[in-house]
C-alpha positions in Angstrom: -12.5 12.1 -3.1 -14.0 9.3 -1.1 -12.1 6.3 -0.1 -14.6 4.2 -1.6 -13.7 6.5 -5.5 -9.8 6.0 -4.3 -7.8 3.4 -6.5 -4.5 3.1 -8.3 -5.6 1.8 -11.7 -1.9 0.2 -12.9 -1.0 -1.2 -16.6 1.5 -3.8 -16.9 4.7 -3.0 -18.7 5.7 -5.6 -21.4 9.3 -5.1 -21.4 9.3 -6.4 -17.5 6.8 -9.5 -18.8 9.5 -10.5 -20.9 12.2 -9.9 -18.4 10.5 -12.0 -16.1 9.4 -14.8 -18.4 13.5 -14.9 -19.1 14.6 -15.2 -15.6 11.9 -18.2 -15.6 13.6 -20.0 -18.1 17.4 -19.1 -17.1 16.4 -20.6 -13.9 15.2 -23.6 -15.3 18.3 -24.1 -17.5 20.4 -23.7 -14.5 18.4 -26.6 -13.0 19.1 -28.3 -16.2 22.5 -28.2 -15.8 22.6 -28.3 -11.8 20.5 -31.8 -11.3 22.9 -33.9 -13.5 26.1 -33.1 -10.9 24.7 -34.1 -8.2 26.1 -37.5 -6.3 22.7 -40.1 -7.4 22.3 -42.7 -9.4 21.4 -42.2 -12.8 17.6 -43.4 -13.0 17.1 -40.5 -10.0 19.0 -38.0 -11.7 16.6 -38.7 -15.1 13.7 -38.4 -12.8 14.6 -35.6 -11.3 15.7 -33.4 -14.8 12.0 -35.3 -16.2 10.5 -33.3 -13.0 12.2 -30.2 -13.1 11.8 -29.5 -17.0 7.8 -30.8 -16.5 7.5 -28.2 -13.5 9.2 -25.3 -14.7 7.5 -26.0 -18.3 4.1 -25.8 -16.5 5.1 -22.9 -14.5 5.8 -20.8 -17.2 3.3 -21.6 -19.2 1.0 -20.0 -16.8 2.3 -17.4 -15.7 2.6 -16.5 -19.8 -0.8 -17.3 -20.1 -1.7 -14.9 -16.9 0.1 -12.4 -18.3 -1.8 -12.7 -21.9 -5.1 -13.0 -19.6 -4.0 -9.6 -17.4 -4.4 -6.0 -19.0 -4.4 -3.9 -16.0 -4.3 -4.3 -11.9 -6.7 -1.7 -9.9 -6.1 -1.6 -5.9 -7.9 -0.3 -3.3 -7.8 0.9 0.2 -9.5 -2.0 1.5 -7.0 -4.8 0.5 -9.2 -5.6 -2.3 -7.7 -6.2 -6.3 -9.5 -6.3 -9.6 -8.1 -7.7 -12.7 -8.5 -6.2 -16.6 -9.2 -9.4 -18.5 -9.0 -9.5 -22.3 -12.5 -8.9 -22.2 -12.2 -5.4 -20.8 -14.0 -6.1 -17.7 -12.7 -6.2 -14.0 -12.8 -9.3 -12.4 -11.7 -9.6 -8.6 -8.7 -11.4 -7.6 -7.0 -12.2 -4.2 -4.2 -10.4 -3.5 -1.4 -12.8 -1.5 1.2 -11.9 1.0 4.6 -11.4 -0.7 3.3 -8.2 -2.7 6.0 -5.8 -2.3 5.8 -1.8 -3.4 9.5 -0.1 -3.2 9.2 3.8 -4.6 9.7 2.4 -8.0 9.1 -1.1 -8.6 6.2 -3.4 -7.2 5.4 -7.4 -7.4 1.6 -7.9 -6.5 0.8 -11.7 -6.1 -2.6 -12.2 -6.3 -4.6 -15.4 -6.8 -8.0 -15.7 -9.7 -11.0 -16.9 -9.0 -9.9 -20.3 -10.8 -7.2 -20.8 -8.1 -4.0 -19.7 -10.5 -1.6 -17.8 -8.3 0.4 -15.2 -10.5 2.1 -12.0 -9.9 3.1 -8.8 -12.2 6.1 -6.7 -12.2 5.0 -3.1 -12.8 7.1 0.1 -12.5 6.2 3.7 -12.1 7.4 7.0 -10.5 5.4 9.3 -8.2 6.1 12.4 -9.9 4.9 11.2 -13.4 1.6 9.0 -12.3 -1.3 10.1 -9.6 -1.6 6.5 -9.8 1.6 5.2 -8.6 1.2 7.7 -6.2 -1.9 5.9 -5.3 -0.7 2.8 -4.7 2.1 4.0 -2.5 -0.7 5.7 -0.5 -2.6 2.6 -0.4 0.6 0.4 0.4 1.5 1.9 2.9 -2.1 1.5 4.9 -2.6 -2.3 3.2 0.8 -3.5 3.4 1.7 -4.1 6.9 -1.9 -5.8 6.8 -0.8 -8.7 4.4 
């Protein structure tokens, strides 16, 4: 197979979507609860749980709406990422530092081509997928280069 063929074509589990859209908004109740004890005056600490709520709000809307726009992550040797859209075609993204692969989990980061920054959580096992094995193949070369 040549190294141009070679790519981990990866599907994105919805159980860990939902996991991480929860963490989002457990964090942003913590926040909620957090901002009020801390020692400022009132009109700061209103300003600051107005700011929080807005920003976490915002943040998971899109990262929901990423997630409705994402079908599938392909990655190959050269560093470089495509994106399934709804549409069924592959569009290329950026992928950002931060992407980790461990031997059974992985958090790519990537970045569209409208400038929205958004990651997946994907799982797999080398003995059941040639294409998790893939990406630990290509990780290995493209990680240290991130």
């Amino acid at each position: 197979m040549s190294s141009n063929e070679y790519s981990a074509e990866l599907r994105p589990d919805p159980i860990l979507r939902f996991l991480v859209l929860l963490s989002g908004i457990l964090l942003c109740v913590v926040g909620l609860v957090l901002i009020p004890g801390l020692a400022l005056p009132a009109p700061a600490i209103g300003l600051g749980v107005a700011l929080w709520f807005y920003y976490m709000l915002l943040a998971i809307t899109v990262l929901a709406r990423e997630f409705r726009n994402c079908r599938g992550l392909k990655v190959y040797p050269d560093c470089s990422l495509l994106r399934l859209d709804r549409e069924s075609r592959w569009r290329p993204v950026r992928l950002l530092p931060g992407s980790v692969v461990l031997p059974r989990l992985a958090w790519i980061r990537f970045e569209t081509e409208c400038g929205v920054r958004a990651a997946e959580l994907l799982r797999g096992d080398c003995r059941k997928g040639d294409d998790w094995r893939r990406l630990q193949v290509i990780w290995r070369h493209v990680g240290a280069t991130l």
